[in-house]
C-alpha positions as CSV (number, residue, x, y, z in Angstrom):
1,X,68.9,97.7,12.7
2,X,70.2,96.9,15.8
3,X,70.4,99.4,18.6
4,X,71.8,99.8,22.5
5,X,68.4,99.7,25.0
6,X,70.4,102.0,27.1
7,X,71.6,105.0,24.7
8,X,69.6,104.0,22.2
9,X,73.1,103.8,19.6
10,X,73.2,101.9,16.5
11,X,74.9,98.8,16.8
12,X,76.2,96.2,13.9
13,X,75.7,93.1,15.3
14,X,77.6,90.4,13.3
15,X,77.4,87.5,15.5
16,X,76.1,86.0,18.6
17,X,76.0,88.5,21.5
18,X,78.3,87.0,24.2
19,X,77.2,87.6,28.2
20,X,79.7,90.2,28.7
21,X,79.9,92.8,25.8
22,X,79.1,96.1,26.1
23,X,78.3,98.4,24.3
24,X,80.9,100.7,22.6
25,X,79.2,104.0,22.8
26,X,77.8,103.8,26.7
27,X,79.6,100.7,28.5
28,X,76.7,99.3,29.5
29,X,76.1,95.4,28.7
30,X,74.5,94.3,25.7
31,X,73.3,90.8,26.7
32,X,70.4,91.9,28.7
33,X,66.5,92.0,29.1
34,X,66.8,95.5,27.7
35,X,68.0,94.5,24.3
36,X,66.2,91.1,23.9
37,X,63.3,90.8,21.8
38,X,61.4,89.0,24.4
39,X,61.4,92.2,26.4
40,X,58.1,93.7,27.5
41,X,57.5,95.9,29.6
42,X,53.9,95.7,29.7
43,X,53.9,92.2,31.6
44,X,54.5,91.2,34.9
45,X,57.8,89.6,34.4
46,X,58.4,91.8,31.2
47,X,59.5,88.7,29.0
48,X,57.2,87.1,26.6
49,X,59.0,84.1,26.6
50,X,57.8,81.4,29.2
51,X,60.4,79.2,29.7
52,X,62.3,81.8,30.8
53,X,63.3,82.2,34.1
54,X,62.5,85.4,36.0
55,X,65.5,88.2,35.5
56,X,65.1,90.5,38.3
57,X,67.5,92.9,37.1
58,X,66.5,93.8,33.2
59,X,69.7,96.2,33.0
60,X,72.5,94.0,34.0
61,X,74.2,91.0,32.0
62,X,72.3,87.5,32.5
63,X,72.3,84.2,31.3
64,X,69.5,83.7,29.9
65,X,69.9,80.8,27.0
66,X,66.7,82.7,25.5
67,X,68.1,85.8,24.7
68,X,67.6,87.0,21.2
69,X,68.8,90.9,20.7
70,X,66.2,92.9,19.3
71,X,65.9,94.3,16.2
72,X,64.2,97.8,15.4
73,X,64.7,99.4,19.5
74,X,66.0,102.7,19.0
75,X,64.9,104.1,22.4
76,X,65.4,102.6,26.2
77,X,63.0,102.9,29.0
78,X,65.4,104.9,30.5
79,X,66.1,107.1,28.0
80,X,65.0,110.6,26.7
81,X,61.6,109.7,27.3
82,X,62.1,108.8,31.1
83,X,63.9,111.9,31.5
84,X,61.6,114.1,29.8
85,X,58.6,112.5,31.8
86,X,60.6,113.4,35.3
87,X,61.3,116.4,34.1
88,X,57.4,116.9,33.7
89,X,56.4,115.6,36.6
90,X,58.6,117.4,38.8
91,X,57.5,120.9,37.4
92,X,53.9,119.7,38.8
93,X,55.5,120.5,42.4
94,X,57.3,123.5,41.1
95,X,56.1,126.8,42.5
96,X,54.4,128.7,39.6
97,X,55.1,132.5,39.9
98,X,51.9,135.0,40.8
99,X,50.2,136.9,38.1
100,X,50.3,140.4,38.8
């Protein structure tokens, strides 16, 4: 199963991905860090493969001759669980109202 690391959308993924396809449901491109296998976040340059040269943006289309789309990803970084995380942490500055 292959999915968008953006919307998180299933995607059928019948041949190579080329550097500028997108992805049908959210537009955004599909031959990026996001969706590559080598992607971690975890890591300084959040790719496991060395050879590779340093992306600095993991959202946008690249070049990278590594690139292998990911199988399994169902969720982006910046996805539900980013938002639900902001959401959290701005209701830690939100006033609170008195008990009576």
């Amino acid at each position: 199963m292959f999915c968008c690391g953006h919307c998180g959308r299933e995607l059928k993924i019948e041949a190579k991905i080329r550097r500028e396809e997108v992805c049908p449901a959210c537009g955004e491109y599909l031959h990026c860090c996001l969706n590559c296998r080598f992607f971690t976040g975890g890591i300084s340059r959040a790719c496991s493969e060395s050879q590779a040269e340093e992306v600095r943006d993991k959202e946008k289309a690249n070049f990278c001759g590594f690139f292998l789309f990911a199988e399994g990803k169902s969720a982006s970084p910046s996805g539900d669980a980013a938002t639900s995380a902001r959401a959290h942490f701005q209701s830690l500055f939100q006033k609170k109202p008195e008990k009576q």
